[in-house]
N, C-alpha and C positions, 0 to 999 in steps of 0.2 A: 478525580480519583483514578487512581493505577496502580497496578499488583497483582500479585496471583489468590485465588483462593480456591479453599475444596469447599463444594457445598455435597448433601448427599450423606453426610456422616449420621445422621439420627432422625428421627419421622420430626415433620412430613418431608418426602422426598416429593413432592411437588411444589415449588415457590414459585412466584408472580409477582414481576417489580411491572409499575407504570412507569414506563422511561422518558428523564425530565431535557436528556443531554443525550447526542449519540454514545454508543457504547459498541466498543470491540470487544468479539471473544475467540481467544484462539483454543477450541476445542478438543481436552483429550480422554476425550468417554464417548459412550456410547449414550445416547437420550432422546427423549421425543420433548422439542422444541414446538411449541406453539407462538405465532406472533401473529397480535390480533385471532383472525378465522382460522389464519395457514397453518396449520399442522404438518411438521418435515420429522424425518428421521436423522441424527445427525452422528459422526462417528469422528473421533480423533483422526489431529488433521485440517478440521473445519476449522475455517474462517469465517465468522458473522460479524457482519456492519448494520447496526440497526437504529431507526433512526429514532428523535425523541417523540414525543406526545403516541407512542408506541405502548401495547400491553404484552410484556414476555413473558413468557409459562415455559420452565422446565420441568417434565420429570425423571428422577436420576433414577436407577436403578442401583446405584452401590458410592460410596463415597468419589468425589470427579471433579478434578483439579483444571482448573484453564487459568488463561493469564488475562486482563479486563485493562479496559479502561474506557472512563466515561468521560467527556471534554465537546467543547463548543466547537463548533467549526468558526474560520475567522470569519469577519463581516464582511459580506458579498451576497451570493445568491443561496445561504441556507435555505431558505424560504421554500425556493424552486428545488432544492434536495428534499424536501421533507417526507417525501413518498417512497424514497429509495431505502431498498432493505437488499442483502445480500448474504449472500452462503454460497461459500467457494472451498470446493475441498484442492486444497492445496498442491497433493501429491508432491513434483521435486522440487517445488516452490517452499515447503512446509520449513527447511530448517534455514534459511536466510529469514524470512518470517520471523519465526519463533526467536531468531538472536536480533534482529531489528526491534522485538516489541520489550525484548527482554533488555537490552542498549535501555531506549525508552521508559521505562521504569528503573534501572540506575540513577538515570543522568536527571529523572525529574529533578529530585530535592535542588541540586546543584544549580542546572540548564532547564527547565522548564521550556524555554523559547525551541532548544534542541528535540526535546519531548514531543511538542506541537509539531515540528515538519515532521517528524520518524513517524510520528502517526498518521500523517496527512498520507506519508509514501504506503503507508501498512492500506489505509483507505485506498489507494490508487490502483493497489494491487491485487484488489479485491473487486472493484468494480471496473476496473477498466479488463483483467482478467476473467471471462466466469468461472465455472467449473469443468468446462469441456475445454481441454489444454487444448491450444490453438498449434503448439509447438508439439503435441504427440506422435510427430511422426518424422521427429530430427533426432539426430546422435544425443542417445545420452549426457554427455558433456554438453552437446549445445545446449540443452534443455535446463541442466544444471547450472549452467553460463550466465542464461537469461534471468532464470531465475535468482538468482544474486544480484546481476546489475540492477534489477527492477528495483529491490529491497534496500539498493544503498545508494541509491539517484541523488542523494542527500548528502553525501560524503565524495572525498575522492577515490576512485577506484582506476587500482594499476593493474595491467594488463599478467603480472607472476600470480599475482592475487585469485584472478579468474581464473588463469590457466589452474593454478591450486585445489580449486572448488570442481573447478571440470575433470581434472585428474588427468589432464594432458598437459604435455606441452606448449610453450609459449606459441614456439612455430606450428604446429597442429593446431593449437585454436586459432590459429591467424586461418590456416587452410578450411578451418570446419567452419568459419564466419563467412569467409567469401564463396563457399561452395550453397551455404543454407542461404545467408543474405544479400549477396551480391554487396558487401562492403567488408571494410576491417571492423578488429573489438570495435574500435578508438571512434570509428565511423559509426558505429552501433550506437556508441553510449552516448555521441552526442547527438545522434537523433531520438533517443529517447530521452535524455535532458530538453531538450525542443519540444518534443512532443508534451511534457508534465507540465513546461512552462507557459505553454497557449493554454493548457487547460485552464492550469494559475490565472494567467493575464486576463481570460474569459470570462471565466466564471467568481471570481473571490475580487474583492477590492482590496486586496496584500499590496503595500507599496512594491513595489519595480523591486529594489532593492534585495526584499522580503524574499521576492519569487523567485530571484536570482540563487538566494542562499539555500532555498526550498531545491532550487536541482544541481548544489554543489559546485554552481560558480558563485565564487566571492568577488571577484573584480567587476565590477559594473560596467567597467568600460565594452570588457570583454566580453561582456552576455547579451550587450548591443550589436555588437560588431556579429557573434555567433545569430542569435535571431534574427537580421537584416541577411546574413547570409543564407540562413535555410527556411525563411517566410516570407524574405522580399519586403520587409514593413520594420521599423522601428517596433519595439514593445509598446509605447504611447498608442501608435495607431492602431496593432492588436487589440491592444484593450479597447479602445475608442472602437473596432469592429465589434467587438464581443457586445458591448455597451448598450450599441443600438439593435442587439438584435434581444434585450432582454425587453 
């Protein structure tokens, strides 16, 4: 299931699902969030990743719309995720987010397969991000940069695109990447396609192929030759490390 809904609109403004499936919510209200014992405050903005055999309690205080979705993760090491809960407030992450989950909910009926990786990246950017920006203390634009590329690791992204969302310049974000990262966009984005793809290779039994498509290379040839160049290892024997170490 995926969509948005308001809950909140008529008593009881407190509901409680047992959760059978992970469930995303991207939050735009203010509410007290219980999961399990934990009791959070949470405000528009938030990101929650919550996993299944989980007990959620909201209470709304006024009608409060978020966008949701409940889905399986693929067959690998669910098992070993089952403990993992997450609350990230987004800050200039929030509207790559919100048009990624919102993509994902279009393209279900159609692309379902397309649905599954936009989520998996919405999951990535959630837990591999927490709420304390790791980047709060870089140029706006770079911030806003990053946070885009994270959101569409899944798609191709051209370097007018970014500069677009940064609100600079092509050549000024070429400057503000090598000054923040010692690399270019183009160096950026395919170390963080590398980096999503060991997690993939790792952690999930996604065919090669799969994982390939999951970080926006579709040529298989080429997502060999990319990860032998920046891990030293065929994908085969990534996984085969990953493997032995579960």
């Amino acid at each position: 299931m995926i969509g948005a809904a308001t809950h909140g609109t008529q008593p009881p403004t407190i509901e409680s699902w047992q959760l059978m499936m992970w469930v995303i919510l991207l939050i735009d209200y203010h509410a007290e969030l219980a999961l399990d014992e934990h009791v959070l405050t949470v405000a528009p903005g938030t990101l929650g990743v919550f996993p299944p055999c989980s007990q959620l309690t909201v209470e709304y205080a006024s009608p409060s719309r978020h966008l949701y979705a409940h889905f399986a993760l693929p067959h690998g090491r669910a098992d070993e995720m089952a403990e993992v809960a997450c609350l990230t407030e987004l800050g200039p992450r929030e509207d790559a987010v919100r048009r990624q989950l919102e993509t994902a909910i279009g393209c279900f009926p159609v692309n379902p397969r397309r649905t599954e990786r936009l989520l998996l990246d919405v999951m990535h950017v959630a837990l591999a991000h927490p709420a304390t920006d790791e980047h709060a203390d870089l140029h706006p634009g770079v911030r806003r940069a990053v946070a885009y590329i994270e959101a569409n690791l899944v798609d191709d992204i051209d370097i007018p695109s970014v500069a677009d969302v940064a609100d600079v310049s092509p050549r000024q974000l070429s400057t503000l990447f090598r000054r923040s990262f010692d690399t270019t966009v183009v160096g950026y984005i395919a170390a963080r396609r590398v980096d999503r793809a060991r997690r993939l290779l790792t952690t999930t039994d996604l065919p090669i192929k799969a994982v390939a498509a999951h970080v926006g290379i579709t040529d298989l040839h080429y997502f060999n030759k990319v990860i032998r160049r920046y891990l030293g290892a065929s994908p085969r024997a990534i996984r085969a490390t990953g493997s032995a170490r579960r």
